[in-house]
N, C-alpha and C positions, 0 to 999 in steps of 0.2 A: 502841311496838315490842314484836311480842308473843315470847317463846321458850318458852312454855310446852312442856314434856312434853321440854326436852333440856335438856340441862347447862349453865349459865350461861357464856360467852366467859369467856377472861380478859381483863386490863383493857388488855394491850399486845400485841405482835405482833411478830415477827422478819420482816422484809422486803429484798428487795433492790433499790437504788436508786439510780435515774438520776439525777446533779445535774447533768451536763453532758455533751454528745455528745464523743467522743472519749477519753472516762474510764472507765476501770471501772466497775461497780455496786459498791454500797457496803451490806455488812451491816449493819440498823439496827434497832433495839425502837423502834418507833412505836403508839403511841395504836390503840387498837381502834376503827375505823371504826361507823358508827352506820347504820343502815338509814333510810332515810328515807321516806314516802309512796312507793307503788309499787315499794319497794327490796327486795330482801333483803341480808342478813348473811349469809357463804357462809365455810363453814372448807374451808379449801383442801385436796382431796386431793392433786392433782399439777399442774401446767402445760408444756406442750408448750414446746419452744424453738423458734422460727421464725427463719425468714430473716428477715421484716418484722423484728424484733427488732434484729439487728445495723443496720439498715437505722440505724433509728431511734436506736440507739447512736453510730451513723457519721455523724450528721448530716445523712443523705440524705434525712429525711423531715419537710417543711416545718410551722414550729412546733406545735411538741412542746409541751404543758403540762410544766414544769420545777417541783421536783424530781415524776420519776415513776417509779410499779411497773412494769416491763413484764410482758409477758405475755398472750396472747388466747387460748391450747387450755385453759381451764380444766374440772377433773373437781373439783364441791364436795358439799360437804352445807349445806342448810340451815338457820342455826342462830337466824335470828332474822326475823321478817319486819315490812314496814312496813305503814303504811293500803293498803288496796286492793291488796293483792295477786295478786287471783285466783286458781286452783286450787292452788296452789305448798303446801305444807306442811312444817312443821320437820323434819327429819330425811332429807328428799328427797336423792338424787342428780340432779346437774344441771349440765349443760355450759353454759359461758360462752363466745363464739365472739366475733371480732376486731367485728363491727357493735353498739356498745352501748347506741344509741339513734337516732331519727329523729324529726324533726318531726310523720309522721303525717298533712300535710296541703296537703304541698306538689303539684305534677304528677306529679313522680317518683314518693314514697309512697302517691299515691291509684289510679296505674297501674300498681302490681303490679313496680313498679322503685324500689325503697326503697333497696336500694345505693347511688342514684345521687344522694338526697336532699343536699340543702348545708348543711343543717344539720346533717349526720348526726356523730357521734362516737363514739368507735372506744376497744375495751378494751386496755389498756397505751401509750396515744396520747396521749387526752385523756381518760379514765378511769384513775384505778390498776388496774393487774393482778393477776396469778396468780404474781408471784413473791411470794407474801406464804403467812404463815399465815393471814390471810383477808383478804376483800376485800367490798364491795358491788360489787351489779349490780341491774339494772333489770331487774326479775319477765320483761315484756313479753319480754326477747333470750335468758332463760333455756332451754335446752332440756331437758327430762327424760330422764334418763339409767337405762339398765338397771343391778341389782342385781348380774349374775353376774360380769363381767369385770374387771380389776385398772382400776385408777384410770389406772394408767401407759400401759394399754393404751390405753385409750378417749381420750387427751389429744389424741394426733395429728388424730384423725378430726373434730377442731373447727375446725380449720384448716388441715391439709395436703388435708384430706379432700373438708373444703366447697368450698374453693378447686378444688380437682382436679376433683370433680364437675361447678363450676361450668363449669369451663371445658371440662370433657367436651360437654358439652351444648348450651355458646355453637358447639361446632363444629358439632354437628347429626350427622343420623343417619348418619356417613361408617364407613367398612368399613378400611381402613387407615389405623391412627394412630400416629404418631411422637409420643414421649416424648425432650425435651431437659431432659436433666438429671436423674440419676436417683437422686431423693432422698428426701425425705418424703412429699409429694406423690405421685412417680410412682409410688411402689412402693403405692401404697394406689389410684391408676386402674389400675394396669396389674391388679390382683386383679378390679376390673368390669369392665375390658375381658374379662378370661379367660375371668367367668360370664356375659359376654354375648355370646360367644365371636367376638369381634371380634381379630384379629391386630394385636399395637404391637411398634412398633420401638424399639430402646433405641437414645439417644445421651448419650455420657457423655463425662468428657475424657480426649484422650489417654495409653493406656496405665493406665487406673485398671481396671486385672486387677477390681478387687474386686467394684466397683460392676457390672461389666461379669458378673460371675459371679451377681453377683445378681441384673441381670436377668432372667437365663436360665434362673434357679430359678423365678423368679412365672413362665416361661412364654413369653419374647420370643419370637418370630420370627425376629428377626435381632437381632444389636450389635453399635455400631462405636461412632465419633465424629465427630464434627459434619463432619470433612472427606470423609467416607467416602461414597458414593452407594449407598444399599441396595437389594435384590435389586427391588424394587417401587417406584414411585410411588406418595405418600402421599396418601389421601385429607384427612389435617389434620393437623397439625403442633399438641404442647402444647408450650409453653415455659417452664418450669418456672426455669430460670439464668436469673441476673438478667444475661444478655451482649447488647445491642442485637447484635454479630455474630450471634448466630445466625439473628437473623428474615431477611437475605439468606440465606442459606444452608440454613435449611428451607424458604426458597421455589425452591432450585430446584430440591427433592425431590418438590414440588406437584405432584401432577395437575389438572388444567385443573378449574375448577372449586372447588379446594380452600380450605383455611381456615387461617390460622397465627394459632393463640389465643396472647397474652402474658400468661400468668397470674400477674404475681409483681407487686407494689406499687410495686417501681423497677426500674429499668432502665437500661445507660448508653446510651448514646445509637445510636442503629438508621444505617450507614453505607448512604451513596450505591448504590444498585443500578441496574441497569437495566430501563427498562420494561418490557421482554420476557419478565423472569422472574415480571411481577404478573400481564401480559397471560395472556387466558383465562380469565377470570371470576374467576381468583384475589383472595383478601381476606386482608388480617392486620385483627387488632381485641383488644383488652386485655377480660379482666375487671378490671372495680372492685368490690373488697368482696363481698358477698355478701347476698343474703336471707333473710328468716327461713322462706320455703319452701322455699330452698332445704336448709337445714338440715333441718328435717320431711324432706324426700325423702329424703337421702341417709341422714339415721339411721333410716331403716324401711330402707333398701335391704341397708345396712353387715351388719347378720346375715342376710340371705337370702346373701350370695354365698357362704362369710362374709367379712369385711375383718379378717384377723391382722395387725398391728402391727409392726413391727419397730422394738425400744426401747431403749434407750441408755438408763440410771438412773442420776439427779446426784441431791445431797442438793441444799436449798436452797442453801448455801452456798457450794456449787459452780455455781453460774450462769454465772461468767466463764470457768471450763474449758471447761464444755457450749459456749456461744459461741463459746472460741477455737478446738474441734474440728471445730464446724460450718464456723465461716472456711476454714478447712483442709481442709476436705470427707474429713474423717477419719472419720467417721460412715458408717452402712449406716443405710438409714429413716432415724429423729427421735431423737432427745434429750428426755428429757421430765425433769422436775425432780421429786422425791416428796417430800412433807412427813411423813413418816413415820406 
C-alpha cells in the first residue's frame, strides 16, 4: 500500500456506528482501515445523510453486515492506494456513491445494467461508510471529484443526485414531471429539469409552507400535496417518499401513456387501486441502485446547469440529530455530515 507524497494516516479513526437496527449510532475510535488490492484509503471530507440510512437503521433493509459505518454520498481524499489501482492518485478528490462493487460478469453487469447484479454490494450496507474519518472503497466505484466546491456541497449529488437522475431518465423524454416528495433528491431534479426547461410539479405533505416555498424558488409550476389534482396531467410521476400511498395516487395525475418512477430503496407497501387508473398504457417501475455511467453522466451534467446544494452541516458526531431531523422532515435539501 503506497502513500507516498502525503502525510501518513493515523493509526485510529473516530466513527459512527451501527451495532443493531433500532439503536442509535454509536461514537467509536476504531483501527485505521487498510487498502487492499484494487482499494484505496480515502480521509473522509464529508458524507451526505440519506433516507436509505434511517432505512437501514430501522431495520427495513434485509441483512445488514453488523456492526456497520453507514454512509454512501462520500466527498474524500486519497491518502493511500492499493495494488492495481489505476488512474486514482494520492491526494485526489473523489466521490464514493451507494453501488460499491459488482461481479463484473454476470448478465446484468456485461449489459450495461450493473445495478442489477446479485452479487452487487453497496457502501454503508455491506461495506463501512462515510460516517467515519476515513474509510476504503474500491478504486473501480470511485468517481473523480472537482477541486472548486465545498466538500459539503458536493456530498448530496452522490446520491440524492444519482438516484434522482436515475430515475429522471428511467421516465424517458416526458415534458410534465411531478416530484413526490420534496427533498434532497427533488430539489437537485427539479435544478435539471429548469435547465432543461421541462415544467415539475411539487408535491409535498400537507401544509409543510416550507418545503412548499422551496419549491417554488427552484422554479415549480405548481404546488400542493399529494391529494390535490394539479393544473395539468403529468406526463411522469418521481417518487422520491418512501409512502406506497402515493403511487395510487400519482397515477391518477397520469396522462395516458405516462410513467410513475419509485426511486427510493423501501417502500411501504403500494394499496389496492383500480384498473382504470393503470389503463392507457400507463406504467409504475422502481429504480434499484445505480450505475457507474450513470454517475459519469450526471457529474459532467451537475456544473453545466449548475446543480447548487441546499445543505444542512452536522459535525460527525452529530449523526443521530442529522437522522432524527431528516425523520421529521425538518430539513430543506440534505444533511451532510463534515469531518472538519
Amino acid at each position: 500500500m503506497s502513500t507516498t507524497g502525503f502525510a501518513k494516516p493515523p493509526a485510529t479513526m473516530r466513527a459512527m456506528v451501527l451495532h443493531r437496527p433500532g439503536e442509535a449510532l454509536r461514537l467509536e475510535n476504531l483501527p485505521l482501515p487498510s487498502a487492499g488490492p484494487g482499494q484505496v484509503l480515502l480521509r473522509v471530507e464529508a458524507c451526505g445523510v440519506c433516507r436509505t440510512d434511517l432505512h437501514l437503521i430501522d431495520g427495513e433493509l434485509p441483512d445488514p453486515r453488523l456492526p456497520m459505518i453507514p454512509g454512501h454520498e462520500i466527498v474524500a481524499r486519497v491518502v493511500a492506494l492499493g495494488e492495481g489501482t489505476g488512474s486514482l492518485a494520492i491526494g485526489q478528490r473523489v466521490g464514493v456513491p451507494w453501488l460499491g462493487h459488482t461481479c463484473g460478469s454476470c448478465r446484468f453487469c456485461t449489459s450495461g445494467r450493473e445495478n442489477l447484479c446479485e452479487s452487487a454490494r453497496f457502501t454503508g450496507y455491506q461495506i463501512p461508510g462515510g460516517y467515519a474519518e476515513c474509510t476504503v472503497a474500491d478504486a473501480a466505484y470511485c468517481f473523480p471529484l472537482p477541486e472548486g466546491p465545498t466538500a459539503e456541497s458536493l456530498a448530496p449529488l452522490l446520491c440524492a443526485g444519482l438516484i434522482g437522475y436515475r430515475a429522471l431518465r428511467l421516465a424517458g423524454d416526458t415534458r410534465r414531471v411531478g416530484l413526490y416528495g420534496f427533498g434532497a433528491a427533488a430539489h437537485i431534479v427539479a435544478q435539471v429539469l429548469r435547465y432543461q426547461a421541462r415544467p415539475f410539479y411539487a408535491f409535498t405533505r400537507p401544509d409543510d409552507a416550507e418545503s412548499q416555498a422551496f419549491a417554488r424558488s427552484l422554479g415549480a409550476e405548481w404546488v400542493g400535496d399529494a391529494t390535490q389534482k394539479p393544473p395539468h396531467a403529468l406526463d411522469s410521476a418521481l417518487i422520491f417518499a418512501p409512502a406506497g400511498a402515493l403511487v395510487p395516487a400519482a397515477l391518477r395525475h397520469l396522462e395516458r401513456g405516462g410513467c410513475v418512477v419509485c426511486a427510493g430503496i423501501h417502500m411501504s407497501d403500494i394499496p389496492a387501486f383500480p384498473y382504470a387508473d393503470l389503463w392507457g398504457e400507463r406504467s409504475i417501475r422502481s429504480v434499484a441502485n445505480l450505475t457507474r455511467q450513470d454517475g459519469l453522466d450526471f457529474l459532467a451534467l451537475a456544473p453545466k446547469v449548475p446543480v447548487h446544494t441546499s445543505v444542512t452541516a452536522f459535525r460527525l458526531e452529530e449523526a443521530n440529530e442529522a437522522l432524527e431531523r431528516l425523520r421529521r422532515g425538518e430539513l430543506q435539501g440534505a444533511a451532510v455530515l463534515g469531518m472538519g
